[in-house]
N, CA, C and O atoms as CSV, one atom per row, in Angstrom:
chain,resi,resn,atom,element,x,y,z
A,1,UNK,N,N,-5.556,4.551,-19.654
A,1,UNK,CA,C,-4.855,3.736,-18.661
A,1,UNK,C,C,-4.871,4.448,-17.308
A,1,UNK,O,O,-4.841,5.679,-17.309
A,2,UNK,N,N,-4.909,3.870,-16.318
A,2,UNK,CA,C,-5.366,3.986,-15.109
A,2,UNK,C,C,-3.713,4.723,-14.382
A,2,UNK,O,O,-2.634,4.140,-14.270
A,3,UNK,N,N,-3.997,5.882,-14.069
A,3,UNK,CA,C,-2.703,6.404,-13.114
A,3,UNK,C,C,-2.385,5.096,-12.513
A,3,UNK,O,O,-3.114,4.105,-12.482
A,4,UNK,N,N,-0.918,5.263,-11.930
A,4,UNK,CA,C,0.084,4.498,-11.178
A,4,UNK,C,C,-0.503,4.594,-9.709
A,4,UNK,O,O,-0.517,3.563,-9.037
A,5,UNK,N,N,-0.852,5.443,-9.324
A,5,UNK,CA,C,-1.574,5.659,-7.949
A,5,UNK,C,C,-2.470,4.836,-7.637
A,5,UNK,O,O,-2.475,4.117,-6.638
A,6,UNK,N,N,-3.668,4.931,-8.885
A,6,UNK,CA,C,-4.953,4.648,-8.623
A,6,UNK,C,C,-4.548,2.995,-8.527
A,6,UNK,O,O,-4.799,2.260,-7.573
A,7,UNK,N,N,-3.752,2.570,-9.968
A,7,UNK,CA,C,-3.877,0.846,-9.673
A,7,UNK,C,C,-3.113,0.725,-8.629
A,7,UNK,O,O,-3.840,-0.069,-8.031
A,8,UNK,N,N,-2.134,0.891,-7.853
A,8,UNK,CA,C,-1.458,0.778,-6.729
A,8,UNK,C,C,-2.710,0.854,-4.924
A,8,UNK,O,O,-2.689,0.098,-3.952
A,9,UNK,N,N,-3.597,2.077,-5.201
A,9,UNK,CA,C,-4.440,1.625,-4.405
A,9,UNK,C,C,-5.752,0.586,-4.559
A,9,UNK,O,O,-6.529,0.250,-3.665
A,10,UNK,N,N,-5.754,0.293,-5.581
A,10,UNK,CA,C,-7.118,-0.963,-6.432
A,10,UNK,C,C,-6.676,-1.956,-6.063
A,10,UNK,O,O,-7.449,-2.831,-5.672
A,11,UNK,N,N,-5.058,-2.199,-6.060
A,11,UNK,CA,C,-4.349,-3.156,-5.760
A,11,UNK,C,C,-4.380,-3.796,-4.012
A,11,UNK,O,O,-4.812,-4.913,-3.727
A,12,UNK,N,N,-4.060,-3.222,-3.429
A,12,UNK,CA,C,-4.071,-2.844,-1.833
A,12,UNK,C,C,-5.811,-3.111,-1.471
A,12,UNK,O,O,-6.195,-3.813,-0.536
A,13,UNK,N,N,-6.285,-2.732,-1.972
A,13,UNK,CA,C,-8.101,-3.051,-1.703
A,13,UNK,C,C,-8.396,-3.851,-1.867
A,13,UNK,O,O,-9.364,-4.286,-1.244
A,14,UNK,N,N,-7.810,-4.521,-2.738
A,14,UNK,CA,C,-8.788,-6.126,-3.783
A,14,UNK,C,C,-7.987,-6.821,-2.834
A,14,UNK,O,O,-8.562,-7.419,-1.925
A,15,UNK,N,N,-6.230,-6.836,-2.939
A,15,UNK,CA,C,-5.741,-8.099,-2.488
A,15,UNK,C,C,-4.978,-8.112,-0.798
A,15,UNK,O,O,-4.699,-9.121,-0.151
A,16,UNK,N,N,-4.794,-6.818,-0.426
A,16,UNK,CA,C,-5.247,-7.160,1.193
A,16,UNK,C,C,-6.378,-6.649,2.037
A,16,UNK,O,O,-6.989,-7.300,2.885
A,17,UNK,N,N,-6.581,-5.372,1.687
A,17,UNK,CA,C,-7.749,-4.713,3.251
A,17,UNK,C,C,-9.221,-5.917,2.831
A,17,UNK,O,O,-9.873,-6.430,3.741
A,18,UNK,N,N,-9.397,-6.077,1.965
A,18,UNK,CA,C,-11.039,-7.157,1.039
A,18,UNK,C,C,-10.156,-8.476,1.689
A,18,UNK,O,O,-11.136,-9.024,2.195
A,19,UNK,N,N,-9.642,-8.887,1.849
A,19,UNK,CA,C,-9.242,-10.066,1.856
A,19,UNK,C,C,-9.133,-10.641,3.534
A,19,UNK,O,O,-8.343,-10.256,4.396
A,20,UNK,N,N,-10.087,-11.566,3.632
A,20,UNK,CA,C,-10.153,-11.564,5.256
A,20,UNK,C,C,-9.382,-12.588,6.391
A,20,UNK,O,O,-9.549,-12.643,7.609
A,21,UNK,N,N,-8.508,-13.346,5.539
A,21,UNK,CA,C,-7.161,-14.151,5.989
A,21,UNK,C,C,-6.397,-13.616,6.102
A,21,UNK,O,O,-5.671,-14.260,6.860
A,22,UNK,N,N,-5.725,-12.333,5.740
A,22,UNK,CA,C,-5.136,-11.081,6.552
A,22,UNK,C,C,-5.423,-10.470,7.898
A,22,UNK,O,O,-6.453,-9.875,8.214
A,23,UNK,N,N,-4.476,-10.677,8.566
A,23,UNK,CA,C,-4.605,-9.783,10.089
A,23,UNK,C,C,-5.073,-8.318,10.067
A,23,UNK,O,O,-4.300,-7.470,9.623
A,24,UNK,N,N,-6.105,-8.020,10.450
A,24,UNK,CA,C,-6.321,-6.871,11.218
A,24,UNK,C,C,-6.127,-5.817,10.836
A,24,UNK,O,O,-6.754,-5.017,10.141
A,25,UNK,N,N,-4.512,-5.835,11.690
A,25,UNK,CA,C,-3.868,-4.445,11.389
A,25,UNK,C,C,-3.201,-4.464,10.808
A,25,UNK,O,O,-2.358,-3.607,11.077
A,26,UNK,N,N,-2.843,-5.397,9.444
A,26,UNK,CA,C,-2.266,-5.331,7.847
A,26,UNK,C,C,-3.232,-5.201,7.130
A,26,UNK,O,O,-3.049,-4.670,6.034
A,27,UNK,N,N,-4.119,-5.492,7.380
A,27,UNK,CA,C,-5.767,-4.680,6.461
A,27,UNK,C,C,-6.057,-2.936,6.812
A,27,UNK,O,O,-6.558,-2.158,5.999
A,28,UNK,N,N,-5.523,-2.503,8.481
A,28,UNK,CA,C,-5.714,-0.975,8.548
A,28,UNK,C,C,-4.856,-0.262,7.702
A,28,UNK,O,O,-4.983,0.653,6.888
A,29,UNK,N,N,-3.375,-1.386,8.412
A,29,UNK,CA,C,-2.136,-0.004,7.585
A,29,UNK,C,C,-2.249,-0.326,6.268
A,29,UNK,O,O,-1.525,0.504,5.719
A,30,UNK,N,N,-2.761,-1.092,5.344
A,30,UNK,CA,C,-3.354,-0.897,4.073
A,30,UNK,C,C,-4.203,0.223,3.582
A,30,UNK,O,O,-4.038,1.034,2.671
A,31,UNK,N,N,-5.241,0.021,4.523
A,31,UNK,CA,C,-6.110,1.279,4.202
A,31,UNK,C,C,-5.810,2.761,4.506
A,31,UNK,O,O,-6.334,3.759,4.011
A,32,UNK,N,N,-4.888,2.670,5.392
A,32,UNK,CA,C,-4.613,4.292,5.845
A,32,UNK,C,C,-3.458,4.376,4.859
A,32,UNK,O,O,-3.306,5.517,4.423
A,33,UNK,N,N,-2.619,3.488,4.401
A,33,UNK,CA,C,-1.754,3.908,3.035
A,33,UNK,C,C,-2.677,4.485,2.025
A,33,UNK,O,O,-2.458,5.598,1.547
A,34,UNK,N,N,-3.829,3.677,1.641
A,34,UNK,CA,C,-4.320,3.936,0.224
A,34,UNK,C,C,-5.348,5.826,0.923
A,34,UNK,O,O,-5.917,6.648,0.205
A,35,UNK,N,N,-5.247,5.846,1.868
A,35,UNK,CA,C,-5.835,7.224,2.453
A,35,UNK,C,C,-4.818,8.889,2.230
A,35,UNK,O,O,-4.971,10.050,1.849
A,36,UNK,N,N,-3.775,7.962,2.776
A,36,UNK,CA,C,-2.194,9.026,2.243
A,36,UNK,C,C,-2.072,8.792,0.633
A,36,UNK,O,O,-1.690,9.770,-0.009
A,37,UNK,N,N,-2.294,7.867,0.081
A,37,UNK,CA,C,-1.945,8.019,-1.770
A,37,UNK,C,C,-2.870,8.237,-2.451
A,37,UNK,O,O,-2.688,8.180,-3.668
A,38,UNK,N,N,-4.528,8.646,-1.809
A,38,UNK,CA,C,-6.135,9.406,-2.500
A,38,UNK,C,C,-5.618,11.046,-1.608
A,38,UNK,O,O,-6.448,11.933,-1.407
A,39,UNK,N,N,-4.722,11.122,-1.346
A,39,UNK,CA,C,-4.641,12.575,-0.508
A,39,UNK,C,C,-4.395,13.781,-1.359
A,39,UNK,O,O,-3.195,14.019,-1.228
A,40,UNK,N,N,-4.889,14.593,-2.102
A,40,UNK,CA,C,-4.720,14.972,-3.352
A,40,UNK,C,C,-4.048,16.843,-2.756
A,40,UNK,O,O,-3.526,17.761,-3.388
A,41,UNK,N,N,-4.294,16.732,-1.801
A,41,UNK,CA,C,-3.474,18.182,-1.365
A,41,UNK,C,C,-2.294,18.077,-0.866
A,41,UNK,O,O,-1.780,18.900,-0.109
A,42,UNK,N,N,-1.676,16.811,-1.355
A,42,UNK,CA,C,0.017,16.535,-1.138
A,42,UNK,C,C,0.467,16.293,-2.334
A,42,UNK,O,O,-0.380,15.932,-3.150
A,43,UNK,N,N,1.974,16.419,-2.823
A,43,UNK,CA,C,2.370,16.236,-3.648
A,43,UNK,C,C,2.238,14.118,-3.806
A,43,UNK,O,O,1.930,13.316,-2.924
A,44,UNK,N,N,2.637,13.845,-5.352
A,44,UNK,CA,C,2.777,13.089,-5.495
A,44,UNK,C,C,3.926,12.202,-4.570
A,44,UNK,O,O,3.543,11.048,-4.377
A,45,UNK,N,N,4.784,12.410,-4.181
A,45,UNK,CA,C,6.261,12.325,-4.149
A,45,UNK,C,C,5.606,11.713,-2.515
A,45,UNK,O,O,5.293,10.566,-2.196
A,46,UNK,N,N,5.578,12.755,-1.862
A,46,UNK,CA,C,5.363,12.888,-0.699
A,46,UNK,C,C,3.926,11.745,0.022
A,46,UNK,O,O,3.990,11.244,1.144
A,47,UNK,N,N,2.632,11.535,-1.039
A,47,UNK,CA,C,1.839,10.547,-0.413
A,47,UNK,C,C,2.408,9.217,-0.738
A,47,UNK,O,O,2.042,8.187,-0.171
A,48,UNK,N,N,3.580,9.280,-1.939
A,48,UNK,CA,C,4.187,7.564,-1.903
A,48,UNK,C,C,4.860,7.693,-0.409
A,48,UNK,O,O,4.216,7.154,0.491
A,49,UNK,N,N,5.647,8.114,-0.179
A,49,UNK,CA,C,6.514,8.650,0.862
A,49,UNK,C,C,6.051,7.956,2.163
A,49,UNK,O,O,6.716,7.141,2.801
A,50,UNK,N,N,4.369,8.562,2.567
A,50,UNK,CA,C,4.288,8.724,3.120
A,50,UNK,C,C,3.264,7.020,3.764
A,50,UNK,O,O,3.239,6.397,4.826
A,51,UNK,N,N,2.704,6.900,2.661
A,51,UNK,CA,C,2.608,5.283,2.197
A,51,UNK,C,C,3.661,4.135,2.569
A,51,UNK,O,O,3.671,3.148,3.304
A,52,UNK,N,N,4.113,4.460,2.116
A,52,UNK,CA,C,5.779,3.382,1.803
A,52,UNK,C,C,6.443,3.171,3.264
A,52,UNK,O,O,7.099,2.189,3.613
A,53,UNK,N,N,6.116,4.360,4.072
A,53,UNK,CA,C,6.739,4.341,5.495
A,53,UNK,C,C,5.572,3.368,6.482
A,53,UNK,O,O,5.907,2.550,7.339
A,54,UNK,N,N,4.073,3.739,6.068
A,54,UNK,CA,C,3.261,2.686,6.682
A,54,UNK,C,C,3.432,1.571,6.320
A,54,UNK,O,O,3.420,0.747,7.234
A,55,UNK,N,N,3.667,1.011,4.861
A,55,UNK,CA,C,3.494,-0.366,4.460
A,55,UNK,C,C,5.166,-1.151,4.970
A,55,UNK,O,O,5.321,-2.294,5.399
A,56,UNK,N,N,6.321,-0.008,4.723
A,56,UNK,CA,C,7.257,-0.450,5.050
A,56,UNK,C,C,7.604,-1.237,6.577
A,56,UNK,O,O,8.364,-2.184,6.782
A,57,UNK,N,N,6.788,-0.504,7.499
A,57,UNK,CA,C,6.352,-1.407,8.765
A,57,UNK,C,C,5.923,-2.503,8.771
A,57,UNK,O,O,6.432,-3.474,9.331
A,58,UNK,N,N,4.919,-2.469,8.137
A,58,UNK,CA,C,4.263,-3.816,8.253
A,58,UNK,C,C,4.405,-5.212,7.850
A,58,UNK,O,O,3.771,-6.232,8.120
A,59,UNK,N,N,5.797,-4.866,6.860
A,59,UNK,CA,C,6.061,-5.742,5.491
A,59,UNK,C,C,6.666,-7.077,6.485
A,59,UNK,O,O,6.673,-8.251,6.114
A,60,UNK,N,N,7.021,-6.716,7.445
A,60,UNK,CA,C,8.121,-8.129,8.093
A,60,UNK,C,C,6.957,-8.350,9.673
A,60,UNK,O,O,7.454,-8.747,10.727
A,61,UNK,N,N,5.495,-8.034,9.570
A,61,UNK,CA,C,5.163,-8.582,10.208
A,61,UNK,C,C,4.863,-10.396,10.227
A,61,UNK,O,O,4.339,-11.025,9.308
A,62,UNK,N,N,5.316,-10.915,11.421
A,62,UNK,CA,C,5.684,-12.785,11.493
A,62,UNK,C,C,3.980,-13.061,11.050
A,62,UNK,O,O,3.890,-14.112,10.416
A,63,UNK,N,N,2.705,-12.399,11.231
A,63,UNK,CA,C,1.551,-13.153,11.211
A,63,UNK,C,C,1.050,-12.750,9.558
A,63,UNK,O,O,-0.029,-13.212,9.188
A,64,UNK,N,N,1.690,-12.066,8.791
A,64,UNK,CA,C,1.353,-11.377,7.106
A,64,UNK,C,C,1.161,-12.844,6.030
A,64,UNK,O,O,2.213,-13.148,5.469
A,65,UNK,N,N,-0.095,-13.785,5.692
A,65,UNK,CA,C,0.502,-14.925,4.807
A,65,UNK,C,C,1.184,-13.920,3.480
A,65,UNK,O,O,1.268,-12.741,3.133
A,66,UNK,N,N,1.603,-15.381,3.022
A,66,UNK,CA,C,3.349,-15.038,2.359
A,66,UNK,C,C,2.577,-13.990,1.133
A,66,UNK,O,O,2.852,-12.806,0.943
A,67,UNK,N,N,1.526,-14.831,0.375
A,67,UNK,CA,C,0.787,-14.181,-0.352
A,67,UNK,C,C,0.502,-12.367,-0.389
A,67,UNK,O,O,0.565,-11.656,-1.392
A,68,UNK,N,N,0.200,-11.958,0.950
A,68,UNK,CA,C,0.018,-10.767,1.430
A,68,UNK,C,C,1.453,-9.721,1.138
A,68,UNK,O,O,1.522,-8.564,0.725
A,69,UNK,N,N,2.216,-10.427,1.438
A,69,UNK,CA,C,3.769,-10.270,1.499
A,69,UNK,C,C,4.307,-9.907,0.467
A,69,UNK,O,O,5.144,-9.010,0.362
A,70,UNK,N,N,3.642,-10.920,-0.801
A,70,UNK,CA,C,4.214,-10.361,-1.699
A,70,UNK,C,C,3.846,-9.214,-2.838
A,70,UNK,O,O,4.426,-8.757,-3.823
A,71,UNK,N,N,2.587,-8.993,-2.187
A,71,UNK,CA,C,1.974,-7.965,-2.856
A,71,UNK,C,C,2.119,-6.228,-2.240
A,71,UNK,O,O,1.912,-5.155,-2.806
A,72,UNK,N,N,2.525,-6.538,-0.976
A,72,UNK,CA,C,3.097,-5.537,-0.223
A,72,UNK,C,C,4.447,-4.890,-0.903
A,72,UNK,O,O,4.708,-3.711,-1.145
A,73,UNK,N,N,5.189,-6.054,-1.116
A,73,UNK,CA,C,6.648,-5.718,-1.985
A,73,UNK,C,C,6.342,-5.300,-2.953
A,73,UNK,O,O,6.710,-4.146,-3.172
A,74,UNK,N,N,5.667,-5.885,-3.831
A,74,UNK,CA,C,5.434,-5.134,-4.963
A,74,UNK,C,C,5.288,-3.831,-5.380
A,74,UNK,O,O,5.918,-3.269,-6.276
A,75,UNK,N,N,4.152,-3.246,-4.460
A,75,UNK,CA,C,3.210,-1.822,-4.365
A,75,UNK,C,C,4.689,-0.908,-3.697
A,75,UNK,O,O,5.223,0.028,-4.292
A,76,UNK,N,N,5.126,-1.449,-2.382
A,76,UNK,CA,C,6.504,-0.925,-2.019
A,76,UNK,C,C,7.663,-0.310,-3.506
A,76,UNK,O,O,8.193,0.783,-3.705
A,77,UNK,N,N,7.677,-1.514,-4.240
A,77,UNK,CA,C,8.609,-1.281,-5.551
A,77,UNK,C,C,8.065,-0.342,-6.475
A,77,UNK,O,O,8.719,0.563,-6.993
A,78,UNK,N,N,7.086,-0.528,-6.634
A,78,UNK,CA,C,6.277,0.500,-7.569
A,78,UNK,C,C,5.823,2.262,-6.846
A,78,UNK,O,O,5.329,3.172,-7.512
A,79,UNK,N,N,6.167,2.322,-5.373
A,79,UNK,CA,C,5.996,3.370,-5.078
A,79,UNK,C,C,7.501,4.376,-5.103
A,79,UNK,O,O,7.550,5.596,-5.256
A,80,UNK,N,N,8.473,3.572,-4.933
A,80,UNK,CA,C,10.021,4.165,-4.838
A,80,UNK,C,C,9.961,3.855,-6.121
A,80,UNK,O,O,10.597,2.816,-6.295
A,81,UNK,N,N,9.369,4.372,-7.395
A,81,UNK,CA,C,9.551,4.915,-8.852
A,81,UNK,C,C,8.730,5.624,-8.594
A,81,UNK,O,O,8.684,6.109,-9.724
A,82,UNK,N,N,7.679,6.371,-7.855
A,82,UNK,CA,C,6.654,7.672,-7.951
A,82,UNK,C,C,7.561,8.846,-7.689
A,82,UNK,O,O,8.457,8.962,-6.853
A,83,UNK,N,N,7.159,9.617,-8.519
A,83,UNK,CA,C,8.301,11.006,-9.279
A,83,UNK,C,C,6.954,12.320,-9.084
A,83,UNK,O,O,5.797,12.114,-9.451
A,84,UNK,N,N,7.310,13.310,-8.600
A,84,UNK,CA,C,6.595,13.974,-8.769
A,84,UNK,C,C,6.119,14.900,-9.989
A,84,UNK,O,O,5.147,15.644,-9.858
């Protein structure tokens, strides 16, 4: 079974940065999250952390479809359970 990390960034790839009815720069701060949670010379703890603070921005952007939105929450929920 696939670390919590890895499907959390598979997740973020397939269903927003790949996905081209997403704005822009909810496809970057996607990708520079999944860049902080492949960052393997940080603790675990610390690349959710550090993730969660990019995606947490972006989550109440007005142009995100709802779809996008809710997969953002999700990955958000599943990162505030990453334990080091």
């Amino acid at each position: 079974m696939p670390d919590i990390m890895t499907q959390i960034c598979e997740s973020l790839e397939e269903s927003v940065v790949q996905d081209q009815s997403v704005p822009r720069n909810i496809r970057k701060a996607a990708s520079e999250a999944i860049e902080h949670l492949k960052n393997k010379s940080q603790s675990r703890k610390v690349r959710a952390h550090s993730a969660t603070e990019i995606l947490d921005e972006i989550s109440n952007d007005p142009n995100m479809p709802m779809h996008t939105r809710t997969i953002i929450w999700q990955v958000l929920t599943e990162l505030e359970r990453i334990e080091d």
